[in-house]
Backbone of each chain as ProteinMPNN parsed JSONL, in Angstrom:
{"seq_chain_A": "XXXXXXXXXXXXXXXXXXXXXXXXXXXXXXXXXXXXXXXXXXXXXXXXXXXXXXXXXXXXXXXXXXX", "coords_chain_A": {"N_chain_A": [[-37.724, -177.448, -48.377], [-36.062, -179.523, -50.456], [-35.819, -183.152, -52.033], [-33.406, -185.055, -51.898], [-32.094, -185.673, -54.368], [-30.194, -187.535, -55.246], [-29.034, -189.344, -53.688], [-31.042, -191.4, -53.965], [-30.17, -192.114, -56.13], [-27.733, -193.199, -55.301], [-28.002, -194.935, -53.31], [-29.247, -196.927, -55.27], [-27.28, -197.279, -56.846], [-24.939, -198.565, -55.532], [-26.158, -200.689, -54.611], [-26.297, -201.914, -57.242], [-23.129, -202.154, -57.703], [-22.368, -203.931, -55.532], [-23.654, -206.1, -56.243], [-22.675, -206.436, -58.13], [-19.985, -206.729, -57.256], [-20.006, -209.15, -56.029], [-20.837, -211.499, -57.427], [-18.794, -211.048, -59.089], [-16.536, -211.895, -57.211], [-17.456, -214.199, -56.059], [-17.315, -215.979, -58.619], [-14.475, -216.194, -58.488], [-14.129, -217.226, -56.449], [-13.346, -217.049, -53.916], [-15.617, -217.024, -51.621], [-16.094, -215.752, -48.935], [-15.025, -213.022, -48.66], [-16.863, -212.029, -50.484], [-19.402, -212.1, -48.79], [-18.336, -211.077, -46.77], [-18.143, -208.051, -48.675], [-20.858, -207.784, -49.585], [-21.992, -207.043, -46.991], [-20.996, -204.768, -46.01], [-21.82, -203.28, -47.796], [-24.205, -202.901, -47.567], [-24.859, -202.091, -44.719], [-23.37, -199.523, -45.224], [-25.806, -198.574, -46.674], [-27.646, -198.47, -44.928], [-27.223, -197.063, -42.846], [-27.292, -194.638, -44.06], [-29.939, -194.534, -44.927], [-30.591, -194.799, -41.933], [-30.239, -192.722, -41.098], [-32.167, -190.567, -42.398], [-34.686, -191.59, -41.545], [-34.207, -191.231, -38.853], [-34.421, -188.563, -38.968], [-37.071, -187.861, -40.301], [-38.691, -189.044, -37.864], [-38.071, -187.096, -35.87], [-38.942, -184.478, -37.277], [-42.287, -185.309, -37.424], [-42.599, -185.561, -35.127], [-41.732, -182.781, -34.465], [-43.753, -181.788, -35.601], [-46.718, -182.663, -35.036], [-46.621, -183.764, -32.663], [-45.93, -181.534, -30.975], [-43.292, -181.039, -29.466]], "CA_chain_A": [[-36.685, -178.471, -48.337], [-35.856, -180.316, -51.217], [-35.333, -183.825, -52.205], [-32.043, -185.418, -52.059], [-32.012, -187.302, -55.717], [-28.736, -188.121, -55.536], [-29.165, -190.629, -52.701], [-31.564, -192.083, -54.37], [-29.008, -193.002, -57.176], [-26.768, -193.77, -54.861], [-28.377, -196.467, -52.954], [-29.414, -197.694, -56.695], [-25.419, -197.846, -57.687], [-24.524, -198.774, -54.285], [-26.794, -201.8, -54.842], [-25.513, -202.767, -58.117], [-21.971, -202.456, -57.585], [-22.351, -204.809, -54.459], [-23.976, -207.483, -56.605], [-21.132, -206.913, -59.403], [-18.511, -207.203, -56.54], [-20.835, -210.26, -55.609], [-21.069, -212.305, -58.464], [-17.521, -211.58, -59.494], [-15.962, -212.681, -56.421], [-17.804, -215.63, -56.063], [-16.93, -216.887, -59.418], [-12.945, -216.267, -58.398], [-13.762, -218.501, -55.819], [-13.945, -216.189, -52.496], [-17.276, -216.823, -51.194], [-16.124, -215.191, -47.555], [-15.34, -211.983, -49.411], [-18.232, -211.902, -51.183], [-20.326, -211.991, -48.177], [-17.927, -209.101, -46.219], [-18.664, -207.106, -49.32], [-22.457, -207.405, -49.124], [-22.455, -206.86, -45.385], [-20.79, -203.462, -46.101], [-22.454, -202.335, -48.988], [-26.05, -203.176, -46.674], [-24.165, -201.708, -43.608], [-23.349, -198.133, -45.511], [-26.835, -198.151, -47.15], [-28.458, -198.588, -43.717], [-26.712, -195.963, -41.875], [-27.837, -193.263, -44.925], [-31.705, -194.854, -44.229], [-31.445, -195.082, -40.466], [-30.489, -191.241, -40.602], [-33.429, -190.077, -42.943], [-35.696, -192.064, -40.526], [-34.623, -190.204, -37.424], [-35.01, -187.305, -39.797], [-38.434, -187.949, -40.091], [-39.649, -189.407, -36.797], [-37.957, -185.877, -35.297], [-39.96, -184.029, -37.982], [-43.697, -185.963, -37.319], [-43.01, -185.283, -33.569], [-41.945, -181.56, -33.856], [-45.035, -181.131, -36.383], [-47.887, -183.323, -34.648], [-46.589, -184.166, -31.247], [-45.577, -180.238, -29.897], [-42.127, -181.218, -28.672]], "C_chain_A": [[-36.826, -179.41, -49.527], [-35.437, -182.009, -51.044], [-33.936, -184.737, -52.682], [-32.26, -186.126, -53.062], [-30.82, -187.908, -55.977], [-28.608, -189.08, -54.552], [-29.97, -191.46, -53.378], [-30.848, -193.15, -54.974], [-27.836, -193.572, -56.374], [-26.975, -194.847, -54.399], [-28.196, -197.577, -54.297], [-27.651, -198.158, -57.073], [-24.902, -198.679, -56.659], [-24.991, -200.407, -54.421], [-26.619, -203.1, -55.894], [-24.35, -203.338, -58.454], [-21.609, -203.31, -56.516], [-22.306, -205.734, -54.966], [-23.013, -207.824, -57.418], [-20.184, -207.615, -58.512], [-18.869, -208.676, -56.125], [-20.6, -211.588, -56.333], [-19.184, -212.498, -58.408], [-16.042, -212.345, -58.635], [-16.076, -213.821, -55.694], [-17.72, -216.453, -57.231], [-15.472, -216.9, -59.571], [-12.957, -216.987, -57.363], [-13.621, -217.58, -54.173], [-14.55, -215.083, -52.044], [-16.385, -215.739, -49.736], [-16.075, -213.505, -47.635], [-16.19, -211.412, -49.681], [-19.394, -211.436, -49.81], [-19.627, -210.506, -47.476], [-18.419, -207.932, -47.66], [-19.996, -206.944, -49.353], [-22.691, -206.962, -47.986], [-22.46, -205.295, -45.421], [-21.433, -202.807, -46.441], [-23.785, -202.023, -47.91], [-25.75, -202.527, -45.75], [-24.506, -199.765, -43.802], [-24.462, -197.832, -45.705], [-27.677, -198.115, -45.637], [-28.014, -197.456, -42.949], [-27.533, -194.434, -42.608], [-29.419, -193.822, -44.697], [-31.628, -194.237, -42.984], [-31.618, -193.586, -40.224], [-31.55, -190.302, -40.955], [-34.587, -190.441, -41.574], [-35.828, -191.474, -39.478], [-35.168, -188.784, -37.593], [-36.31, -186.73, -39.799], [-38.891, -188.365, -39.029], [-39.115, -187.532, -36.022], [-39.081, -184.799, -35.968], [-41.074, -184.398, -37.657], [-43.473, -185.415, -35.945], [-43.167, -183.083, -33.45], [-43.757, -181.067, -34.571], [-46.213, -181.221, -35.528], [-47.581, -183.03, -33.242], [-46.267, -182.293, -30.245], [-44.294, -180.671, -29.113], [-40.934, -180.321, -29.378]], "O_chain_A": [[-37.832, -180.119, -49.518], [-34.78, -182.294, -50.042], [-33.653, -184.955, -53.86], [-32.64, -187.28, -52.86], [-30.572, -188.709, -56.877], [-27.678, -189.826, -54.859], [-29.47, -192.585, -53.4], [-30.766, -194.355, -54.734], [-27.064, -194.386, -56.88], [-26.36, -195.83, -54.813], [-27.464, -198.559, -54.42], [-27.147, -199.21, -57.47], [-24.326, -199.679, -57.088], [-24.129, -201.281, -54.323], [-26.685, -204.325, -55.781], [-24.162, -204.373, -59.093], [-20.397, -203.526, -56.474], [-21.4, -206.529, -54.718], [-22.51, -208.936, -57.577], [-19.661, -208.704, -58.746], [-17.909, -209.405, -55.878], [-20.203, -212.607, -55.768], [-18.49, -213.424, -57.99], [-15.062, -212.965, -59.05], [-15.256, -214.364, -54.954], [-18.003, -217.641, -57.072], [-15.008, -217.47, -60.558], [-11.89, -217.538, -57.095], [-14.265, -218.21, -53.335], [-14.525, -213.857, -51.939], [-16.204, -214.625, -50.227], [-16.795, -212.774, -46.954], [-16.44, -210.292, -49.234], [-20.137, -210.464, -49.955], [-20.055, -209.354, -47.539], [-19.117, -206.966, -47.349], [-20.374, -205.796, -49.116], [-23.767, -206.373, -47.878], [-23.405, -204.591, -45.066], [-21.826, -201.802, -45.848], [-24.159, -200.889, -47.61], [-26.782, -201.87, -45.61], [-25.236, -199.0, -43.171], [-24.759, -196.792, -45.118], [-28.586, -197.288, -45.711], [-28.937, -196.947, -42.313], [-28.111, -193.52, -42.02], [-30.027, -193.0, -44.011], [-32.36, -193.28, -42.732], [-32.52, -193.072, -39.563], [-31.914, -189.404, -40.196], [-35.136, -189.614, -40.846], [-36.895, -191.125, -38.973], [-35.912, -188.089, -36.901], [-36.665, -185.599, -39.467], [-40.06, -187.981, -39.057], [-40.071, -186.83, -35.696], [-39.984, -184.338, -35.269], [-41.45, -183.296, -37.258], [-44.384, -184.661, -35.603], [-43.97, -182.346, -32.879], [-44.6, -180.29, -34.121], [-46.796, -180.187, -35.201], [-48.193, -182.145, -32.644], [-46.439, -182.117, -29.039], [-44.434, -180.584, -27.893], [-39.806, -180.297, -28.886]]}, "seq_chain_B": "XXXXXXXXXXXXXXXXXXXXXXXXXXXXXXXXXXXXXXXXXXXXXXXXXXXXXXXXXXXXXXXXXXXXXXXXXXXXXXXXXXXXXXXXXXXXXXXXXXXXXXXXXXXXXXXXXXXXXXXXXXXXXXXXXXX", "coords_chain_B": {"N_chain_B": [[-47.242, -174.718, -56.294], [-48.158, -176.551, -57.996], [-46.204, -177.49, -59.759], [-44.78, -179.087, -57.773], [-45.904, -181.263, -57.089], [-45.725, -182.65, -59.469], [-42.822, -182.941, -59.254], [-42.271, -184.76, -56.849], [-43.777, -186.696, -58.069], [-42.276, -187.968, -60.144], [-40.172, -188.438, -59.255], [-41.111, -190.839, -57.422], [-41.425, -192.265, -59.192], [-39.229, -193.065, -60.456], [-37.557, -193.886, -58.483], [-39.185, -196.19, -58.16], [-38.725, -197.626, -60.653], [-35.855, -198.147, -60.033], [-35.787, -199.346, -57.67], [-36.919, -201.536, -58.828], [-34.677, -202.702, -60.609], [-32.595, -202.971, -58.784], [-33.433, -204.929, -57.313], [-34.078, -207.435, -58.406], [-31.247, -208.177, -57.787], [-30.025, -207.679, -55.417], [-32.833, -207.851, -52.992], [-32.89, -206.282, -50.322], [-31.42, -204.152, -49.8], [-32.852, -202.776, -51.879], [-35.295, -202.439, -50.504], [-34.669, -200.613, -48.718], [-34.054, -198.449, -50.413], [-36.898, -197.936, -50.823], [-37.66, -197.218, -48.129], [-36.385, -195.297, -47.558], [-37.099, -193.3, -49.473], [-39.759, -193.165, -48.913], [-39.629, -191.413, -46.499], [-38.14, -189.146, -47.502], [-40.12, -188.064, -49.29], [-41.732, -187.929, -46.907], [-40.549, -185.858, -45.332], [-40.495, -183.78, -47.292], [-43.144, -182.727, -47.434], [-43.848, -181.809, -44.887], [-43.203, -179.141, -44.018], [-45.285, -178.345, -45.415], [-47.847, -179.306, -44.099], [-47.091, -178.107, -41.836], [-47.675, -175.672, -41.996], [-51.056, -175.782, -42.537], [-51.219, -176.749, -40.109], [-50.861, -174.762, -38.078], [-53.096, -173.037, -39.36], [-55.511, -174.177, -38.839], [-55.021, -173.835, -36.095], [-55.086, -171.256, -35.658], [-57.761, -170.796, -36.458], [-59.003, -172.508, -34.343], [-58.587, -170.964, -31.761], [-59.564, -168.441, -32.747], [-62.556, -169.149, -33.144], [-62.882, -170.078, -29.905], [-62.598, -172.517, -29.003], [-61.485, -175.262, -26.798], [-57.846, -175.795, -26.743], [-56.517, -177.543, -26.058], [-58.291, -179.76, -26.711], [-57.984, -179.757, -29.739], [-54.991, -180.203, -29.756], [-54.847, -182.551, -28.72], [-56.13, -184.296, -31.125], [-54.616, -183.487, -33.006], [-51.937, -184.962, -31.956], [-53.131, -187.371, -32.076], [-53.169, -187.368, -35.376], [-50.844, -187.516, -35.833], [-49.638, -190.016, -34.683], [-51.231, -192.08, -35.629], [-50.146, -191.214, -38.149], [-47.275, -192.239, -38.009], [-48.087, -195.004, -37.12], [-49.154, -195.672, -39.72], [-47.293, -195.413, -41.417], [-45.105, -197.294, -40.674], [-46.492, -199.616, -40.64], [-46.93, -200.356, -43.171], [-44.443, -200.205, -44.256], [-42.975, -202.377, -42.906], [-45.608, -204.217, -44.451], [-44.51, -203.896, -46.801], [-42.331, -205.455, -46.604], [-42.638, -207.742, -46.39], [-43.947, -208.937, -44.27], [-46.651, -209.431, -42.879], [-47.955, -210.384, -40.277], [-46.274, -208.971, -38.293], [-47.151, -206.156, -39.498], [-49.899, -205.835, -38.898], [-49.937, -205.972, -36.329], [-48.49, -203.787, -34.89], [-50.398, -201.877, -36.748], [-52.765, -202.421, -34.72], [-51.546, -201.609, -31.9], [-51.835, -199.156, -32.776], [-54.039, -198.064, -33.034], [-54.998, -198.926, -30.289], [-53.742, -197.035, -28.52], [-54.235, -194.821, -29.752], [-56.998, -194.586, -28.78], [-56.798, -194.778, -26.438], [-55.644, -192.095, -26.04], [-57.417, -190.237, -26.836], [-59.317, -190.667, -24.165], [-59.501, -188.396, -22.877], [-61.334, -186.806, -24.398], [-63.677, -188.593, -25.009], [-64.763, -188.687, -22.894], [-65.562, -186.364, -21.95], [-67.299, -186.054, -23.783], [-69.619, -188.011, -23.616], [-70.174, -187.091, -20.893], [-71.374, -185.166, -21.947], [-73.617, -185.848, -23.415], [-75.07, -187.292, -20.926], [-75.964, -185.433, -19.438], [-77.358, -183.799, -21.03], [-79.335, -185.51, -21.376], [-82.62, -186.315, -20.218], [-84.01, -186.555, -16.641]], "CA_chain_B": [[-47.406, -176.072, -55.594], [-48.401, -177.604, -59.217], [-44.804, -178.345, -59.681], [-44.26, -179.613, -56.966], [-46.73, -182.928, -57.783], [-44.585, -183.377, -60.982], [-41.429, -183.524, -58.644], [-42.589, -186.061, -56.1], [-44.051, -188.472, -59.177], [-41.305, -187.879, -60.907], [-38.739, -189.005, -58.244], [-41.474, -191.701, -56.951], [-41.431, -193.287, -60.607], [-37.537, -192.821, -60.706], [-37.188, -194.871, -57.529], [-39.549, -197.448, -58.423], [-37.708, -198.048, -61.508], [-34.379, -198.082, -59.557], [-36.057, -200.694, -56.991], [-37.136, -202.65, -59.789], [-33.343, -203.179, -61.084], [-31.511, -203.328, -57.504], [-34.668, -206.169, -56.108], [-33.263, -208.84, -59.004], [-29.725, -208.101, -57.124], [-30.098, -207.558, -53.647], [-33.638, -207.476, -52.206], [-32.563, -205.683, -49.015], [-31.555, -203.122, -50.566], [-34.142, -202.245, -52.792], [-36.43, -202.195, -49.347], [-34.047, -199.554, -47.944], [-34.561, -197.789, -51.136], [-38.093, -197.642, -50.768], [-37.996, -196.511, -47.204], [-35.539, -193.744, -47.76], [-37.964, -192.397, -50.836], [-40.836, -192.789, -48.578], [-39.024, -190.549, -45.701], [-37.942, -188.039, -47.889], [-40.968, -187.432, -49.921], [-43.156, -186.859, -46.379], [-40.225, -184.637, -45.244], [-40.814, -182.518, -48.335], [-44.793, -182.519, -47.215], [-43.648, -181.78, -43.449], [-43.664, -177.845, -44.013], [-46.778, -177.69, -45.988], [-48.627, -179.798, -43.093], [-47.601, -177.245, -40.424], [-48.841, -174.16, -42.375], [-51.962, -176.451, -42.588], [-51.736, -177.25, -38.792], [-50.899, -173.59, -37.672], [-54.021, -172.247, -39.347], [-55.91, -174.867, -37.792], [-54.971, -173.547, -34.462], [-55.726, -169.919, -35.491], [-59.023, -171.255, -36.348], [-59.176, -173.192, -33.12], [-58.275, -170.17, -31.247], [-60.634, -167.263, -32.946], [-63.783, -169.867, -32.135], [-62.957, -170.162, -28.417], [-62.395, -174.032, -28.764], [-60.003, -175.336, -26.101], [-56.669, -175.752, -27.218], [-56.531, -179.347, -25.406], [-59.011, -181.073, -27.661], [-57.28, -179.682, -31.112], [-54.122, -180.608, -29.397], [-55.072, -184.08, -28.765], [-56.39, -184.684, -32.357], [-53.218, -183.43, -33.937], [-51.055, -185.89, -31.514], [-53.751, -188.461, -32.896], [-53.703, -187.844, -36.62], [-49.275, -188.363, -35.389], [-50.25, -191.768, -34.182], [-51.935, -192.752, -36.811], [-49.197, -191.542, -39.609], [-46.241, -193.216, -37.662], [-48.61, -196.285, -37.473], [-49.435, -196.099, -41.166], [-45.828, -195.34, -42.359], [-44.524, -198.801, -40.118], [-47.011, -200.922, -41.191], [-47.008, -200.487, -44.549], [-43.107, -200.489, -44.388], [-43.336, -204.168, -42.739], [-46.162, -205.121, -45.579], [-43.805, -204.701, -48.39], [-40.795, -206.253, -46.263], [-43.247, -209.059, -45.844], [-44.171, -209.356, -42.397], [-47.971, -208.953, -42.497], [-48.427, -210.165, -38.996], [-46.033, -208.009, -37.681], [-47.79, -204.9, -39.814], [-50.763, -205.822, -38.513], [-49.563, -205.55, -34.389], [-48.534, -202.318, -35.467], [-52.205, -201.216, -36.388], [-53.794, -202.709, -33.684], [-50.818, -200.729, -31.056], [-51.675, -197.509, -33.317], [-55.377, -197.955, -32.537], [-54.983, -199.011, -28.966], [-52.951, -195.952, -27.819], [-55.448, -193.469, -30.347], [-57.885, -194.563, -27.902], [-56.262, -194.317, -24.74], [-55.282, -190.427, -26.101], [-59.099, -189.635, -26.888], [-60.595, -190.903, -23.789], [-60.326, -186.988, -22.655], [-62.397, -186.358, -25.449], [-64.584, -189.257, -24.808], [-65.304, -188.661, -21.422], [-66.48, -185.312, -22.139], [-68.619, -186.446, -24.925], [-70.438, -188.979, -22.25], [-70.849, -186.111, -19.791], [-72.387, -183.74, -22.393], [-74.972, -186.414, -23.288], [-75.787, -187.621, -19.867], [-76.63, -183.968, -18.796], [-78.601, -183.649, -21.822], [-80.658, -186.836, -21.372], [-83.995, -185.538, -18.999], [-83.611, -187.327, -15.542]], "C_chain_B": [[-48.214, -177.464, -56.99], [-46.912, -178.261, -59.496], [-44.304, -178.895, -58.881], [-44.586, -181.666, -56.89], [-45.933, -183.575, -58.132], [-43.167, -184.337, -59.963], [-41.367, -184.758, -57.879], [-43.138, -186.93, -56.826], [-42.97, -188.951, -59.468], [-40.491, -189.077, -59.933], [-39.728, -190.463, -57.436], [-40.835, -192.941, -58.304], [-39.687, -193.326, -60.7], [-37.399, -194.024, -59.379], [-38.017, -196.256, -57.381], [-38.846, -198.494, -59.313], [-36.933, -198.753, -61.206], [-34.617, -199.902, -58.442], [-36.337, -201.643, -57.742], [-35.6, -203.35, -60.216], [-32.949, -203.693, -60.068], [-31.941, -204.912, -56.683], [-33.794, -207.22, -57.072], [-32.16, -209.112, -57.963], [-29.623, -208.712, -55.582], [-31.538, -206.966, -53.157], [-33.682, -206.223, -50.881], [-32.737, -204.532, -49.57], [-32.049, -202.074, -51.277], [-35.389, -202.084, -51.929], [-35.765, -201.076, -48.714], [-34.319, -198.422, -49.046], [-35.818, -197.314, -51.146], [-38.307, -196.695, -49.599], [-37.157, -194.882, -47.418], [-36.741, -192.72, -48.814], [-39.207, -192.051, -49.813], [-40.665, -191.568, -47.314], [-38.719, -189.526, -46.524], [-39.155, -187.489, -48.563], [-42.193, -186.917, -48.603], [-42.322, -185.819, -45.105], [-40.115, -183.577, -46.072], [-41.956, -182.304, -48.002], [-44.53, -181.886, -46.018], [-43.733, -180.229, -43.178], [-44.891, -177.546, -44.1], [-47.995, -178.156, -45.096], [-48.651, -178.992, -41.734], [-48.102, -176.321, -41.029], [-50.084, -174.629, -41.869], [-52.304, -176.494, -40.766], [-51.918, -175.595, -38.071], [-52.375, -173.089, -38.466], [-55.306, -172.71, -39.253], [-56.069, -174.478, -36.39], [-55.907, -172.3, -34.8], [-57.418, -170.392, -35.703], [-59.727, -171.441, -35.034], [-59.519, -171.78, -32.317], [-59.558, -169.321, -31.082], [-61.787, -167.943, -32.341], [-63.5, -170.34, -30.91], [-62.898, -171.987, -28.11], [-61.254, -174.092, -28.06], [-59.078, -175.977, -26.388], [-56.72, -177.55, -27.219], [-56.886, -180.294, -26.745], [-57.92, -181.032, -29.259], [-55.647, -180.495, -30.594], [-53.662, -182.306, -29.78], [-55.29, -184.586, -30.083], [-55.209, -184.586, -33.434], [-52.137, -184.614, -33.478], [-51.866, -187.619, -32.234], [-53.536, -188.749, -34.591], [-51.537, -188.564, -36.577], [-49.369, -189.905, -35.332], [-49.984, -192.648, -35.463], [-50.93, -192.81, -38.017], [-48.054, -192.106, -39.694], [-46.879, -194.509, -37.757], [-49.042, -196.997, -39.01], [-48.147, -196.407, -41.798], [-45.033, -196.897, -41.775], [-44.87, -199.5, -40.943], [-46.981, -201.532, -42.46], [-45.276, -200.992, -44.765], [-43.312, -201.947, -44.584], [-44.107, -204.85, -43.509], [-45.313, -205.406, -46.134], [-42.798, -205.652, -48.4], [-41.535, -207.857, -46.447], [-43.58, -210.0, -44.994], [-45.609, -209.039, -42.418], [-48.644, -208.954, -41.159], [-48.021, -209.292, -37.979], [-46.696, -206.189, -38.235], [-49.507, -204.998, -39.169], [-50.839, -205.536, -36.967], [-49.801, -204.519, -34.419], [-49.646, -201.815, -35.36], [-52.745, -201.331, -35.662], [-53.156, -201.858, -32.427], [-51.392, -199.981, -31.717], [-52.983, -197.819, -32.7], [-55.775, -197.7, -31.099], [-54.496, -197.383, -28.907], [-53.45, -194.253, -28.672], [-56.365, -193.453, -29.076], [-57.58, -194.062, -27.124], [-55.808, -192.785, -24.738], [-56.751, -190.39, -26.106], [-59.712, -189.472, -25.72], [-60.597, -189.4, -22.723], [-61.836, -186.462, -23.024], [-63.848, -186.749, -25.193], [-65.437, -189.094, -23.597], [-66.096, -187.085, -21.459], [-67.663, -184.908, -22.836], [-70.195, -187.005, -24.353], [-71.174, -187.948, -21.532], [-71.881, -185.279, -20.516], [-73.658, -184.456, -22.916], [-75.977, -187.021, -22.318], [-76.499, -186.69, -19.289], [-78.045, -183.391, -20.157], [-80.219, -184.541, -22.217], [-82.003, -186.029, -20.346], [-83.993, -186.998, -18.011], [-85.095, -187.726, -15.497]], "O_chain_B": [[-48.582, -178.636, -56.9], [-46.668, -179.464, -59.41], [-43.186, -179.34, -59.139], [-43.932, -182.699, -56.742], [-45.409, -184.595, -57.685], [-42.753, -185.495, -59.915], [-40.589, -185.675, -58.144], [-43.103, -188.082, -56.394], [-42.592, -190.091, -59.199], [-40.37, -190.295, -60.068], [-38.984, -191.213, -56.804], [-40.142, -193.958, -58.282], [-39.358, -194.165, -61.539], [-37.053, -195.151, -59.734], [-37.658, -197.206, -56.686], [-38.493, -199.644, -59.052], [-36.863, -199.884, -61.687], [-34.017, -200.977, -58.447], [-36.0, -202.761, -57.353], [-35.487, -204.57, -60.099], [-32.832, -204.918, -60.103], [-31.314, -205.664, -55.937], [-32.857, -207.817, -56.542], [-32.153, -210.169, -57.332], [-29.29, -209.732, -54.979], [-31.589, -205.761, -52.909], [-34.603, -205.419, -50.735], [-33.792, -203.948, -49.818], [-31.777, -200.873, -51.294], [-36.432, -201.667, -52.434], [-36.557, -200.465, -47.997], [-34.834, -197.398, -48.596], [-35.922, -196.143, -51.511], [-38.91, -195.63, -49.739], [-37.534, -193.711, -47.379], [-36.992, -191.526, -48.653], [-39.668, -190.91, -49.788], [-41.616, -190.795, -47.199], [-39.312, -188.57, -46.024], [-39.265, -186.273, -48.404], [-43.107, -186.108, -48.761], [-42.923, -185.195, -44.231], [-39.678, -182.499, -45.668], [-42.108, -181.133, -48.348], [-45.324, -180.946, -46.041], [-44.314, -179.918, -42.138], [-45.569, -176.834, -43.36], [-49.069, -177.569, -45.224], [-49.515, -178.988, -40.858], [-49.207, -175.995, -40.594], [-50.453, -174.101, -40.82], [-53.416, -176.303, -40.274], [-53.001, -175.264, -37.589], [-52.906, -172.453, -37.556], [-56.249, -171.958, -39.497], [-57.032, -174.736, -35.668], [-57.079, -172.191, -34.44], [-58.172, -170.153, -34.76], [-60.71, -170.813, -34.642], [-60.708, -171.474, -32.234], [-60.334, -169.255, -30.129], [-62.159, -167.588, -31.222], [-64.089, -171.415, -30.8], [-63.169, -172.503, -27.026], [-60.241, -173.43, -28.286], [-59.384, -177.167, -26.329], [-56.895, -178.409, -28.083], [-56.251, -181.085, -27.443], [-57.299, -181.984, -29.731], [-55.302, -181.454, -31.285], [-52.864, -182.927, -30.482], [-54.515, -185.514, -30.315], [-54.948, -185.33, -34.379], [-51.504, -185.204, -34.353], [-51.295, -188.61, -32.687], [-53.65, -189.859, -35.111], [-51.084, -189.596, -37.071], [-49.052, -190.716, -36.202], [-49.154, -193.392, -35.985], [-50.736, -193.794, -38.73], [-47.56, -192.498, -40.751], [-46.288, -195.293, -38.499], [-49.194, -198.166, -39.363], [-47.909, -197.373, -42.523], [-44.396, -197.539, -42.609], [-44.192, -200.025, -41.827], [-46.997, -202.716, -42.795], [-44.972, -202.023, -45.364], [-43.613, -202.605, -45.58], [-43.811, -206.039, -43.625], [-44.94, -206.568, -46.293], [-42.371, -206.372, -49.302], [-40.911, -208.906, -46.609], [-43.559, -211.229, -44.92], [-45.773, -208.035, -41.726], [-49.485, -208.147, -40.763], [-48.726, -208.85, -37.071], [-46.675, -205.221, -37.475], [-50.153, -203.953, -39.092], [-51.777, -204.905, -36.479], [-50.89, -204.018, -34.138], [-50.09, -201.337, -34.316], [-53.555, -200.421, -35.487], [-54.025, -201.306, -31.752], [-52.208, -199.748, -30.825], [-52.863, -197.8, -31.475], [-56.496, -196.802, -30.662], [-55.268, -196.597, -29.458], [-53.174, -193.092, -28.371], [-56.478, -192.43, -28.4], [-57.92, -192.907, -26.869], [-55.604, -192.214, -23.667], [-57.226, -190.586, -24.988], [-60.534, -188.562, -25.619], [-61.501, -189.248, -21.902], [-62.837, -186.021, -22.459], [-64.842, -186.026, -25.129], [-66.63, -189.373, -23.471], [-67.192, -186.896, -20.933], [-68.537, -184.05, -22.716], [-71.349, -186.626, -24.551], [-72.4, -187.839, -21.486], [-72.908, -184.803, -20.031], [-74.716, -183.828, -22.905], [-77.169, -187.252, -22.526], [-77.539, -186.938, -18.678], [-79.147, -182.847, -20.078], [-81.301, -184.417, -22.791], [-81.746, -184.919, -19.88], [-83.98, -188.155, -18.431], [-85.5, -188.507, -14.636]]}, "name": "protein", "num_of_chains": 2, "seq": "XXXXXXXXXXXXXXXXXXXXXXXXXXXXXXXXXXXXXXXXXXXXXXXXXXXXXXXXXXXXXXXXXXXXXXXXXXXXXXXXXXXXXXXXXXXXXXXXXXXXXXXXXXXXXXXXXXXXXXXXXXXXXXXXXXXXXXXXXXXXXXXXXXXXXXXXXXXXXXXXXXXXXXXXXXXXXXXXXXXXXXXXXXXXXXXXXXXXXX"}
């Protein structure tokens, strides 16, 4: 099984284009924006984590645990 | 399995990098980055640890050792690498007291699996003591 490297970069872009949308819509003056767009960006990136994670705790159990 | 090293530096140093840029930005972020890298690089290990565990057993097996104990030690070294992979998580987030619970639960509940082990350990030196 290979490594996904393209998630990697994605989080990474995912991360930067948040702070762009961040910055630039808090210097047009809506902050409330600004924060729904971070929530998202943190929102999507968390969902692509939380699923690796179950990924791996399923993996460690079938390996170690015998289930 | 020499190239394989390369690949997992490679892509460690690539995502350190990457956390280095994204942390100025958005902290969060750049901690989800980390965990994702650290999940995928020990589901790329996750094959090469059962070969490893399967010929372990056969081992187990051919010398007449009972299944049980190897059993138990494999659900232990589990324990232990879900308790390592948390804690450490929670260090870098910056929760040390909560990474530290963590270890002390992983420890506790190693024990409380062993005390098969233990109890048989006890018996085989009490019978060997001279009454």
């Amino acid at each position: 099984m290979g490594i996904d490297v393209d998630i990697i970069f994605k989080i990474a872009g995912v991360g930067l284009v948040v702070a762009f949308l961040h910055t630039i819509l808090d210097q047009v003056g809506k902050k409330e924006y600004a924060q729904w767009v971070t929530l998202f960006g943190f929102i999507y990136i968390l969902f692509m984590v939380a699923s690796v994670v179950e990924d791996l705790f399923q993996k460690i159990k079938s390996v170690f645990l015998f289930q | 399995m020499a190239i394989e090293i390369i690949k997992i530096v490679a892509i460690a140093l690539v995502a350190t990098f990457l956390a280095l840029i994204v942390k100025e930005q958005k902290p969060n972020l750049a901690f989800l980055l980390i965990v994702f890298v650290g999940c995928s690089i020990f589901l790329f290990l996750a094959d090469k640890i059962y070969e490893i565990i399967l010929m372990l057993e056969k081992i187990a097996v051919n010398a007449n050792v009972n299944t049980v104990y190897l059993e138990t030690i494999l659900k232990i070294i589990g324990i232990a690498y879900i308790a390592e992979f948390a804690s450490q998580i929670t260090k870098d987030a910056g929760q040390g007291s909560l990474a530290s619970k963590i270890e002390l639960s992983g420890k506790i509940l190693i024990l409380a699996m062993a005390i098969p082990i233990l109890t048989v350990i006890i018996e085989t030196i009490i019978q060997m003591l001279p009454s």
